[in-house]
DSSP file (Angstrom, degrees, kcal/mol; ACC not computed):
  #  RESIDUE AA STRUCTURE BP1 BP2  ACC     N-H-->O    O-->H-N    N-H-->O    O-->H-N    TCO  KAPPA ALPHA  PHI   PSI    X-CA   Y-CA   Z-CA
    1    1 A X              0   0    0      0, 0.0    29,-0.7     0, 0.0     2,-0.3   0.000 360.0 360.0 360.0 123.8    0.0    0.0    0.0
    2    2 A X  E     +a   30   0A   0     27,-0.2    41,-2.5    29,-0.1     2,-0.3  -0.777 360.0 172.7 -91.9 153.6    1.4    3.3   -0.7
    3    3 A X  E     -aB  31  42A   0     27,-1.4    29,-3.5    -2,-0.3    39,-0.2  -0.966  34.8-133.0-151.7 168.1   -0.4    6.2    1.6
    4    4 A X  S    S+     0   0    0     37,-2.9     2,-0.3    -2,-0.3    38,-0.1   0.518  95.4  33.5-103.1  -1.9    0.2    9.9    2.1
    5    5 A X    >   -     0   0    0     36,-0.5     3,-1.5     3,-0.0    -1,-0.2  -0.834  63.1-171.5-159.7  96.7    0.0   10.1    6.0
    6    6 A X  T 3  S+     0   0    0     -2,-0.3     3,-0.2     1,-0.2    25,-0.1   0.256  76.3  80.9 -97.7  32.1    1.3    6.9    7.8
    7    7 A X  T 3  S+     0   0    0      1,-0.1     2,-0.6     2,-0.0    -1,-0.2   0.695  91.1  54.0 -80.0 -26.0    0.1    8.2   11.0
    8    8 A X    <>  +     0   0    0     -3,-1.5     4,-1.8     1,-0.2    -1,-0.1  -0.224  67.6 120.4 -85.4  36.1   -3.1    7.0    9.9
    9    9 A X  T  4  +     0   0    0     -2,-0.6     4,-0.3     2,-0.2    -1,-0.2   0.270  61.5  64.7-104.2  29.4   -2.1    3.8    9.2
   10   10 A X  T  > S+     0   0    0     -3,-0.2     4,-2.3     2,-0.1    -1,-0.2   0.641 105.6  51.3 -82.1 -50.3   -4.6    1.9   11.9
   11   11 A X  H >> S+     0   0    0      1,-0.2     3,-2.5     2,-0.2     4,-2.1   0.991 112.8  46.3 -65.2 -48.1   -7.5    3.2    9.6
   12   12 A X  H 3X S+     0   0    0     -4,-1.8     4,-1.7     1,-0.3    -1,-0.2   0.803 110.2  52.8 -46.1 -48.8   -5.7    1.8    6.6
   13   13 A X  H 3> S+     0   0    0     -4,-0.3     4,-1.5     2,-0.2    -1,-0.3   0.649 103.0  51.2 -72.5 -31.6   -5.2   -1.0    8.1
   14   14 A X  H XX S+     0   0    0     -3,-2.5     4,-1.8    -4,-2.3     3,-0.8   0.965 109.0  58.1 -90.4 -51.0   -8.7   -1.8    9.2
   15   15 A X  H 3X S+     0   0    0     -4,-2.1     4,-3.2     1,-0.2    -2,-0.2   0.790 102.6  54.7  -4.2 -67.5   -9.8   -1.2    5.4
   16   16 A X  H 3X S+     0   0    0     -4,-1.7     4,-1.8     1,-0.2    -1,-0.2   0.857 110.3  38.3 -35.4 -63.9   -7.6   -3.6    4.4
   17   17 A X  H <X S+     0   0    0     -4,-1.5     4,-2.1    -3,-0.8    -1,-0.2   0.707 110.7  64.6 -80.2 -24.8   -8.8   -6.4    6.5
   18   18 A X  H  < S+     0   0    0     -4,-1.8    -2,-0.2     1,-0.2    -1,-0.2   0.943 117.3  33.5 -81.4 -45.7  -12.9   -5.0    5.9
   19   19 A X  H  < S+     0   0    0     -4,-3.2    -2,-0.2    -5,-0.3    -1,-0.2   0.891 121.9  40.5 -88.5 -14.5  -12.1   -5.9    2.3
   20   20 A X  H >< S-     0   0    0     -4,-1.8     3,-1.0     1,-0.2     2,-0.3   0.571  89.8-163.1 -76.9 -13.1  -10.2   -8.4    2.2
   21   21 A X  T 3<  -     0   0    0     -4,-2.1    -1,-0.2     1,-0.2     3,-0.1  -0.746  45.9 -12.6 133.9 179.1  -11.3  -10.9    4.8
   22   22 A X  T 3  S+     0   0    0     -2,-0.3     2,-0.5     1,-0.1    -1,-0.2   0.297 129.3  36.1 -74.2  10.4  -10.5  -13.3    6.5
   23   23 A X  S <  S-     0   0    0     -3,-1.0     2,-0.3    -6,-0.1    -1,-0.1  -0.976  77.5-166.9-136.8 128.9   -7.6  -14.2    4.7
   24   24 A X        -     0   0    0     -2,-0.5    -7,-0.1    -3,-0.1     3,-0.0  -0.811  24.7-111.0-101.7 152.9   -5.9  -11.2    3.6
   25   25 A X        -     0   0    0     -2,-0.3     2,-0.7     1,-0.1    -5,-0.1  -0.276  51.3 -82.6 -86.0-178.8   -3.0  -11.2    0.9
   26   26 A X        -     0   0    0     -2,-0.0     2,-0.2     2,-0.0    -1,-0.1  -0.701  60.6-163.1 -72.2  91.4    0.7  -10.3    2.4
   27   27 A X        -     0   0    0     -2,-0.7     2,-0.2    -3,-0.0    19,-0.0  -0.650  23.7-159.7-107.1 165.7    1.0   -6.5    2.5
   28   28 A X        -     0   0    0     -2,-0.2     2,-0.3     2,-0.0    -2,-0.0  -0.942  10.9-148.1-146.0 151.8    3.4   -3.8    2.8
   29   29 A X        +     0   0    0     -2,-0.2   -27,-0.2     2,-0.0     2,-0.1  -0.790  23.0 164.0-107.6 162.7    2.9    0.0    3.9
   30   30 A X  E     -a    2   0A   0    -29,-0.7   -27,-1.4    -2,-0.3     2,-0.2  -0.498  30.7-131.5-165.6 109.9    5.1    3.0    2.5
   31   31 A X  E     -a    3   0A   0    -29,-0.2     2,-0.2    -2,-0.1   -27,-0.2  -0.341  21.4-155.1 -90.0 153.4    4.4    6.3    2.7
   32   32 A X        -     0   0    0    -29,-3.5     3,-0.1    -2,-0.2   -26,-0.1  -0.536  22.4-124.0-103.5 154.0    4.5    8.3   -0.2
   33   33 A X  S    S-     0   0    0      1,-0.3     2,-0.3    -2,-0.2    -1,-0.1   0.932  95.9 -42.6 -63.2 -51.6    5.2   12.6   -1.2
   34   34 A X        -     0   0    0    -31,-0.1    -1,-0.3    -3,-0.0     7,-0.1  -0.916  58.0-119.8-174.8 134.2    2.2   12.2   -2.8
   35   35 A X        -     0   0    0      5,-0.5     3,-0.1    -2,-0.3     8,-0.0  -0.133  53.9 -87.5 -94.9-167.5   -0.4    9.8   -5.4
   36   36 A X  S    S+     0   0    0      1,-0.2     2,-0.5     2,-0.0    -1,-0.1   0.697 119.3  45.8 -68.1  -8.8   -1.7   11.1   -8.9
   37   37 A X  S >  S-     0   0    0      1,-0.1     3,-3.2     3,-0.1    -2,-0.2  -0.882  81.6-141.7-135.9 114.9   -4.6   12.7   -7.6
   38   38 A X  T 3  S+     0   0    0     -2,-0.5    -3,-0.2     1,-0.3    -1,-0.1   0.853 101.4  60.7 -48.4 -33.0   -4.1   14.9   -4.3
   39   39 A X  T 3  S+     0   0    0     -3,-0.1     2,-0.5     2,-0.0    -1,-0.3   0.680  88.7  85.8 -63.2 -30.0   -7.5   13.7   -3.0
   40   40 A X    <   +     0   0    0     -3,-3.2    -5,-0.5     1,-0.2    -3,-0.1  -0.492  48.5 170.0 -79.9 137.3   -6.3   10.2   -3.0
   41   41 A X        +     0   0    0     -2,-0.5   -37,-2.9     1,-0.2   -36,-0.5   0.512  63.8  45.2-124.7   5.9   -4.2    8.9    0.2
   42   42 A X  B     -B    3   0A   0    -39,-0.2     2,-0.2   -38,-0.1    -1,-0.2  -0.999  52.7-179.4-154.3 156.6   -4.0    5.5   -0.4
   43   43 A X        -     0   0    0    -41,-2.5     2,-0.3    -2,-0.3    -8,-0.0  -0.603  15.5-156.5-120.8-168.8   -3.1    3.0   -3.4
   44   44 A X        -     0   0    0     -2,-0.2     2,-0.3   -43,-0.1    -2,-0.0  -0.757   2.8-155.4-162.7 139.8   -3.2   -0.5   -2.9
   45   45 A X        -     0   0    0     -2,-0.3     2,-0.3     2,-0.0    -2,-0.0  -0.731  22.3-179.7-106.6 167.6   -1.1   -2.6   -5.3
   46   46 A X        -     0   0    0     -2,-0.3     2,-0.4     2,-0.1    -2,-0.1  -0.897  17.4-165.0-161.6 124.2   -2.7   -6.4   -5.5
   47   47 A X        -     0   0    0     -2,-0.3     2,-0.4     2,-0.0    -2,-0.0  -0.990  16.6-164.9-103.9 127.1   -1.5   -9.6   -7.6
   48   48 A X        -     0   0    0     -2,-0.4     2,-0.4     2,-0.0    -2,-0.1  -0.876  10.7-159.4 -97.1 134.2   -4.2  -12.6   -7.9
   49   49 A X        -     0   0    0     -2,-0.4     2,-0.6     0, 0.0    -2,-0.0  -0.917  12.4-155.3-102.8 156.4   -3.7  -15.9   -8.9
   50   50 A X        -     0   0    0     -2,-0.4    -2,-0.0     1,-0.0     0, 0.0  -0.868  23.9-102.3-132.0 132.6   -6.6  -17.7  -10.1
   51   51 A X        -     0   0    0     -2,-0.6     2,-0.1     1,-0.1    -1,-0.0   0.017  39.5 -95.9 -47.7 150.5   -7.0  -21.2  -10.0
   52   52 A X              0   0    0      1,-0.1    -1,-0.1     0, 0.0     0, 0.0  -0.301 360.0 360.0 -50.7 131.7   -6.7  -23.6  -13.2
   53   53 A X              0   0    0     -2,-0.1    -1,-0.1     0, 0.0    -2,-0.1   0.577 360.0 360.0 -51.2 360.0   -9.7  -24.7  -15.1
């Protein structure tokens, strides 16, 4: 997750887990200068694998 104020990183954190789950993927936090859009304050970067047919 990249974020723009990683004092807040409890709320982030409880995001995370309200959308992901109970099994949440393997994350990392890092705060950033800034994202592409000043309004935004958090990114979240994701890879899925999806099972074989």
């Amino acid at each position: 997750m990249f974020v723009t104020d990683i004092s807040r990183w409890a709320d982030y954190g409880w995001a995370h887990q309200e959308f992901f789950g109970d099994n949440p993927p393997v994350t990392a936090m890092v705060e950033v200068k800034a994202l592409i859009h000043p309004d935004m304050l958090i990114e979240v970067e994701a890879d899925a694998v999806l099972p074989a047919p």
